[in-house]
Biotite code that builds the C-alpha atoms (Angstrom):
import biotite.structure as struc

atoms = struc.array([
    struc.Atom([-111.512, -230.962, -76.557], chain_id="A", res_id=1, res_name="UNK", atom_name="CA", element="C"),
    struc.Atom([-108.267, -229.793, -74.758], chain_id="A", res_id=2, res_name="UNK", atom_name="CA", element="C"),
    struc.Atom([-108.592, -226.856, -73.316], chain_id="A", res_id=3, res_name="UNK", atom_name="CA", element="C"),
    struc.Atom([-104.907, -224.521, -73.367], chain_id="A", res_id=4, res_name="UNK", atom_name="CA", element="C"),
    struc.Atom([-103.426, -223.655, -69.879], chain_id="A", res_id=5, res_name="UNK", atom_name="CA", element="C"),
    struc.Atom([-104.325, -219.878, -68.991], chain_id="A", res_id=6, res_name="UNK", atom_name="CA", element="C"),
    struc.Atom([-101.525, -217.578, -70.466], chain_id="A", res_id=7, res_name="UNK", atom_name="CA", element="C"),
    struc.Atom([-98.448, -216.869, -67.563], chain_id="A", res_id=8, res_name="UNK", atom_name="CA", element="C"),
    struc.Atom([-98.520, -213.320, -66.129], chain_id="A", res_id=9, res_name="UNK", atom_name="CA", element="C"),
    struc.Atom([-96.429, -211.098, -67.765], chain_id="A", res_id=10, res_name="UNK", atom_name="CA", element="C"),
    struc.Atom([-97.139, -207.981, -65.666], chain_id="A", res_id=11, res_name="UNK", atom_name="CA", element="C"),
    struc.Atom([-94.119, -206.568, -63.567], chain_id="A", res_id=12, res_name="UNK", atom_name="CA", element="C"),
    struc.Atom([-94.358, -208.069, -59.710], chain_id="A", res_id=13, res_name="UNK", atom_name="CA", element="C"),
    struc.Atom([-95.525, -205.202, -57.185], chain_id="A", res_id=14, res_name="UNK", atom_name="CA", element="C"),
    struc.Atom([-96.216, -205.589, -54.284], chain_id="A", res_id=15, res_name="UNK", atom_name="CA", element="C"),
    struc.Atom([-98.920, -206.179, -52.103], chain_id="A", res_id=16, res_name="UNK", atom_name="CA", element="C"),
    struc.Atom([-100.869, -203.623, -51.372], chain_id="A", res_id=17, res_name="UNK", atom_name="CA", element="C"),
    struc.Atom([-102.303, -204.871, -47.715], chain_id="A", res_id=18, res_name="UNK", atom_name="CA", element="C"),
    struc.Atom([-98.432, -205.326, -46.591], chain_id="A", res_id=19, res_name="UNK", atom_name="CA", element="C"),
    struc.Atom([-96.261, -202.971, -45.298], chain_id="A", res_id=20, res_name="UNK", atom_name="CA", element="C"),
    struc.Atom([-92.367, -202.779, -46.825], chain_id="A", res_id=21, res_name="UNK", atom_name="CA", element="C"),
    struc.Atom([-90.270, -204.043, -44.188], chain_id="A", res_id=22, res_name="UNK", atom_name="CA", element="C"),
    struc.Atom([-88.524, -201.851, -42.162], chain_id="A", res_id=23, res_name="UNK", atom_name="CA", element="C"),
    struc.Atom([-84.366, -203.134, -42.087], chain_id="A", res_id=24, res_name="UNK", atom_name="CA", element="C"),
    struc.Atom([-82.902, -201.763, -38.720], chain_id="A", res_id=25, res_name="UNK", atom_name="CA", element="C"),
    struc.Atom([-79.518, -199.652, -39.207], chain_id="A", res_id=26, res_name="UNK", atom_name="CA", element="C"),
    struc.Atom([-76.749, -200.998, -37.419], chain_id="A", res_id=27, res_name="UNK", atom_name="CA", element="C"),
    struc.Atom([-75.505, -198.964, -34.341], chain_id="A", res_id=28, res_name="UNK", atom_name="CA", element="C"),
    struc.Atom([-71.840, -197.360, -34.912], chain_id="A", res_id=29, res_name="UNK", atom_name="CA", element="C"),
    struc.Atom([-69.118, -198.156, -32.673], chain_id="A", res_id=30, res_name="UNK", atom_name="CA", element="C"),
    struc.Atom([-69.547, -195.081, -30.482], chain_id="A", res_id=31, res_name="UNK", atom_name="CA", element="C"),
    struc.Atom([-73.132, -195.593, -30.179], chain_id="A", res_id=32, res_name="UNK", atom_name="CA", element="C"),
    struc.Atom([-72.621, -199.644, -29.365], chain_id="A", res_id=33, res_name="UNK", atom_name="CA", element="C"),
    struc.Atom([-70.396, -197.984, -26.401], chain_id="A", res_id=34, res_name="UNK", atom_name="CA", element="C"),
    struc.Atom([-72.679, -196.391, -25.044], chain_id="A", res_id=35, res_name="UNK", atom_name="CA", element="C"),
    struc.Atom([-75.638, -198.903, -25.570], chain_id="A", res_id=36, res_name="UNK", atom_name="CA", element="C"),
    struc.Atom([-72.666, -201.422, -23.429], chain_id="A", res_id=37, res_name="UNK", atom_name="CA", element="C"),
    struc.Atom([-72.057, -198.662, -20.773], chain_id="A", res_id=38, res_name="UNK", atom_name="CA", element="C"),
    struc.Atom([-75.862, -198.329, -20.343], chain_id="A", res_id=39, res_name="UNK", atom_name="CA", element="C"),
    struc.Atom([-76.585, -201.576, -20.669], chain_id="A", res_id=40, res_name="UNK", atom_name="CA", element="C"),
    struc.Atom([-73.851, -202.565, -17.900], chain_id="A", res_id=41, res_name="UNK", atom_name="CA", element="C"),
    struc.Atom([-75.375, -199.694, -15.458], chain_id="A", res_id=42, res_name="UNK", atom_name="CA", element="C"),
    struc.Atom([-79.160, -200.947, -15.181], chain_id="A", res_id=43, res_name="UNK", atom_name="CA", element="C"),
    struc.Atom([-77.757, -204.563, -15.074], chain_id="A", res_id=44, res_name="UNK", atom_name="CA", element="C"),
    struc.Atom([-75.643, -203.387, -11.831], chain_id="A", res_id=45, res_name="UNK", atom_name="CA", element="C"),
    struc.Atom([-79.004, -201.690, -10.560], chain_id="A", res_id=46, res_name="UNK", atom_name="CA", element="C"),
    struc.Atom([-80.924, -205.212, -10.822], chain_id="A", res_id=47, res_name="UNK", atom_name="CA", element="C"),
    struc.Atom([-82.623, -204.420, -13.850], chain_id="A", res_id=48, res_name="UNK", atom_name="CA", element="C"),
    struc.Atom([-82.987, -207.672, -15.774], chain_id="A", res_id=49, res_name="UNK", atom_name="CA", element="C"),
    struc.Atom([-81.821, -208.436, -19.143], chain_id="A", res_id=50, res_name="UNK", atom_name="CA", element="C"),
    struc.Atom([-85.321, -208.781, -21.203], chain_id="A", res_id=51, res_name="UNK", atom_name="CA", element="C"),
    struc.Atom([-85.871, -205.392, -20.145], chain_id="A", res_id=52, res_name="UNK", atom_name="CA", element="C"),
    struc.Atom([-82.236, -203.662, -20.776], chain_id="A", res_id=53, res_name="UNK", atom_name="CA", element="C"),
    struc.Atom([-82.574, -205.359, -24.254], chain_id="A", res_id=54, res_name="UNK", atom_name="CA", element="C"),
    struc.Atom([-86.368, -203.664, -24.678], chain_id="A", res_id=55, res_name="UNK", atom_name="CA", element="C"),
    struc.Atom([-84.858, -200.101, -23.509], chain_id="A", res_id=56, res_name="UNK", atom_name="CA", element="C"),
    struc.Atom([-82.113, -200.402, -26.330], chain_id="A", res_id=57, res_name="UNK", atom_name="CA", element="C"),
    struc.Atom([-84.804, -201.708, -28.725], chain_id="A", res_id=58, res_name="UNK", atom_name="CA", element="C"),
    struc.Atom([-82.348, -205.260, -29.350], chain_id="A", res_id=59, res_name="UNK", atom_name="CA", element="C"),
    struc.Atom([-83.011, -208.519, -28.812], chain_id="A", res_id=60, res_name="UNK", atom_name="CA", element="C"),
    struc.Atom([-82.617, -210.782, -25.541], chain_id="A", res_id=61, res_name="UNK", atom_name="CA", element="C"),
    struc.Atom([-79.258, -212.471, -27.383], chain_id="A", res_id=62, res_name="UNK", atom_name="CA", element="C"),
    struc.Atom([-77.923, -209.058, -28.395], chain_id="A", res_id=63, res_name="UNK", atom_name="CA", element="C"),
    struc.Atom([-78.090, -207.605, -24.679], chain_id="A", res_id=64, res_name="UNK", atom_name="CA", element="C"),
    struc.Atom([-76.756, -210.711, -23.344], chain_id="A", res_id=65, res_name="UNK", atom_name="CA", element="C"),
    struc.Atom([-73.522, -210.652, -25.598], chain_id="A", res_id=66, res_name="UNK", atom_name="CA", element="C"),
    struc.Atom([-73.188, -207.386, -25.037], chain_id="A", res_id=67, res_name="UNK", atom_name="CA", element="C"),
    struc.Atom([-72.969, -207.742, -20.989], chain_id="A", res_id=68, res_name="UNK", atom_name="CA", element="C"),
    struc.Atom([-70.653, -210.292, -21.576], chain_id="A", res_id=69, res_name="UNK", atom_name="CA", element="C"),
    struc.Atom([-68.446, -208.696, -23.476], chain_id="A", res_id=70, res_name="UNK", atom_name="CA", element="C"),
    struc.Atom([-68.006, -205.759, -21.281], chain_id="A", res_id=71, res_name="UNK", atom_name="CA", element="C"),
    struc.Atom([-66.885, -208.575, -18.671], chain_id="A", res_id=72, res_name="UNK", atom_name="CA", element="C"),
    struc.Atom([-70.153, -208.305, -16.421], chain_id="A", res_id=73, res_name="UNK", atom_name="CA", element="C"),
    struc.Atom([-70.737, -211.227, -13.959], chain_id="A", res_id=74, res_name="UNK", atom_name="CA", element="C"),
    struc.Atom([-74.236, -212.475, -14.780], chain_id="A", res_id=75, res_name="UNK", atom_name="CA", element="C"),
    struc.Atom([-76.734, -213.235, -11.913], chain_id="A", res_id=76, res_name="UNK", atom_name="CA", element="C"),
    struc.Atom([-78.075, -216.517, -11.573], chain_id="A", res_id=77, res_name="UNK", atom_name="CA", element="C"),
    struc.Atom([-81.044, -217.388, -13.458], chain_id="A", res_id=78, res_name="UNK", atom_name="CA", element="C"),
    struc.Atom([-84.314, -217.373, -12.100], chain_id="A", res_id=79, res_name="UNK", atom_name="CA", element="C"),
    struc.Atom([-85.277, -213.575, -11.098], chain_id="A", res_id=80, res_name="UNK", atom_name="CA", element="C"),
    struc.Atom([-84.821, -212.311, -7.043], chain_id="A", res_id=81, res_name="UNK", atom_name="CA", element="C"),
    struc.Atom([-86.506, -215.360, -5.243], chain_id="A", res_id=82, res_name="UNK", atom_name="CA", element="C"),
    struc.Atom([-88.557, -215.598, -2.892], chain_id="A", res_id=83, res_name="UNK", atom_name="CA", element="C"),
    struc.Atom([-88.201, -213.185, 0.724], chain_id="A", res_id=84, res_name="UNK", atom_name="CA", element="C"),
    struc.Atom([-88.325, -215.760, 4.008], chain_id="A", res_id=85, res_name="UNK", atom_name="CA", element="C"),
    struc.Atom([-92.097, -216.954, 5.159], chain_id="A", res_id=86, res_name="UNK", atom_name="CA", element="C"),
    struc.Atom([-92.052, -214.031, 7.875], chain_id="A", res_id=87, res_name="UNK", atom_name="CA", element="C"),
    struc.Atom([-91.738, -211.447, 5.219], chain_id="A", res_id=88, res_name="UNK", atom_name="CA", element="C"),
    struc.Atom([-94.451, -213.111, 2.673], chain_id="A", res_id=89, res_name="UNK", atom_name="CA", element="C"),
    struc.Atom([-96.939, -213.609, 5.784], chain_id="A", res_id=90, res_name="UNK", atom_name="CA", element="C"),
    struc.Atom([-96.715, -210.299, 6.981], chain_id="A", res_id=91, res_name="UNK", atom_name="CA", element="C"),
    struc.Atom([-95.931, -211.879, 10.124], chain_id="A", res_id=92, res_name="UNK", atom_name="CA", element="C"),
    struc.Atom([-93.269, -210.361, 12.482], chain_id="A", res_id=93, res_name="UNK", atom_name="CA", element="C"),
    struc.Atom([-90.325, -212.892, 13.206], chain_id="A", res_id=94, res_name="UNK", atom_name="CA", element="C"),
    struc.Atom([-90.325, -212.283, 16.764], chain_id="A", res_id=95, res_name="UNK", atom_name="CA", element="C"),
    struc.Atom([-92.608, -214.157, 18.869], chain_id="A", res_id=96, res_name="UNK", atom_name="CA", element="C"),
    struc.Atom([-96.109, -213.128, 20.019], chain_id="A", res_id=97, res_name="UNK", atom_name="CA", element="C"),
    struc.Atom([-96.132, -215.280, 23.051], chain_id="A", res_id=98, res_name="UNK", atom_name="CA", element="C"),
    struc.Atom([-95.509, -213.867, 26.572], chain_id="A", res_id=99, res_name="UNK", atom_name="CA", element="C"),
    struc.Atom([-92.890, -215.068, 28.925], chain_id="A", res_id=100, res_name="UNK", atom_name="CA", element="C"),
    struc.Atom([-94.627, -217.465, 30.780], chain_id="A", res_id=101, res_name="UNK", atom_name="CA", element="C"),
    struc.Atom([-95.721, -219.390, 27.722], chain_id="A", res_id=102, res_name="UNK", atom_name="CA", element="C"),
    struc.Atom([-93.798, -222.097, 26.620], chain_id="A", res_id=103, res_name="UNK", atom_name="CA", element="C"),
    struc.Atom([-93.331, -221.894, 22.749], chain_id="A", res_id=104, res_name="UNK", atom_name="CA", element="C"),
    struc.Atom([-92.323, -224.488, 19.830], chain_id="A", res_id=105, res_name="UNK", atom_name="CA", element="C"),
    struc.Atom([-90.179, -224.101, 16.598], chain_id="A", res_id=106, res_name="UNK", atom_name="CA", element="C"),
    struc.Atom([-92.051, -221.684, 14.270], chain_id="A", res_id=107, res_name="UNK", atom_name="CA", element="C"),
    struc.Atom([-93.375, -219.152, 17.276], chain_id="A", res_id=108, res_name="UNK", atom_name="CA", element="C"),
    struc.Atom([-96.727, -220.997, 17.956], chain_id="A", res_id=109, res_name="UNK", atom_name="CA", element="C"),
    struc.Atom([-98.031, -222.209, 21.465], chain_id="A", res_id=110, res_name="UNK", atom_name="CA", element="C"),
    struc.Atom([-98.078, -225.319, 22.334], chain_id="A", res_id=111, res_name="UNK", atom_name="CA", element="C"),
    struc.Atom([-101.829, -226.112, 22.840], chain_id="A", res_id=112, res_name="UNK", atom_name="CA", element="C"),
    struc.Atom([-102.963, -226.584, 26.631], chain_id="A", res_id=113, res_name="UNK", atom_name="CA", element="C"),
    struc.Atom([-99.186, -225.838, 27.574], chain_id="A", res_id=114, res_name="UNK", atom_name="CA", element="C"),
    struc.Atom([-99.352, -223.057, 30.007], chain_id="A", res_id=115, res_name="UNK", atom_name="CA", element="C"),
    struc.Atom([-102.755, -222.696, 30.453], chain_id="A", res_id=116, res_name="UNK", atom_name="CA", element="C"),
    struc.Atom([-104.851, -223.031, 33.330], chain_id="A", res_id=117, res_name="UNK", atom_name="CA", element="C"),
])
């Protein structure tokens, strides 16, 4: 007792219903890639970086990139701002605290027991 394979689908494909058709994004024009580049070139001079230049134009990372570089910008160095110096993080003035008569070691402390009496 063989049993046949089932019979092959010969409804037309549609598609799924629990997907959405994909959206295809339009390519800019020329004038419109100018002045994506001129805007693009602006925030980057202003310190914006260049994940979110490429999220204002709606592009990706790569696109923004290329297009920065084509316009002949000099790209920062990787790696965001950096850190401010210790004094600035600490909330700690730079200048020292001690008074004149205090003798006082790299870094602004006082040296313990050192002019005290």
């Amino acid at each position: 007792m063989s049993s046949s394979p089932p019979a092959a689908d010969t409804s037309p494909k549609t598609a799924k219903p629990n997907r959405a058709p994909r959206r295809h994004r339009l390519r800019p024009t020329k004038e419109q890639r100018a002045e994506q580049a001129k805007t693009a070139v602006t925030r980057y001079e202003q310190g914006e970086s260049v994940r979110a230049i490429a999220a204002a134009l709606n592009c990706s990372y790569g696109t923004a990139h290329r297009m920065l570089q084509m316009e002949g910008v000099k790209m920062r160095k990787r790696g965001g701002r950096g850190r401010p110096p210790a004094s600035a993080r600490s909330g700690r003035s730079p200048v020292s605290t001690a008074t004149p008569d205090e003798p006082v070691r790299a870094g602004g402390r006082v040296a313990q027991g050192a002019g005290r009496g």
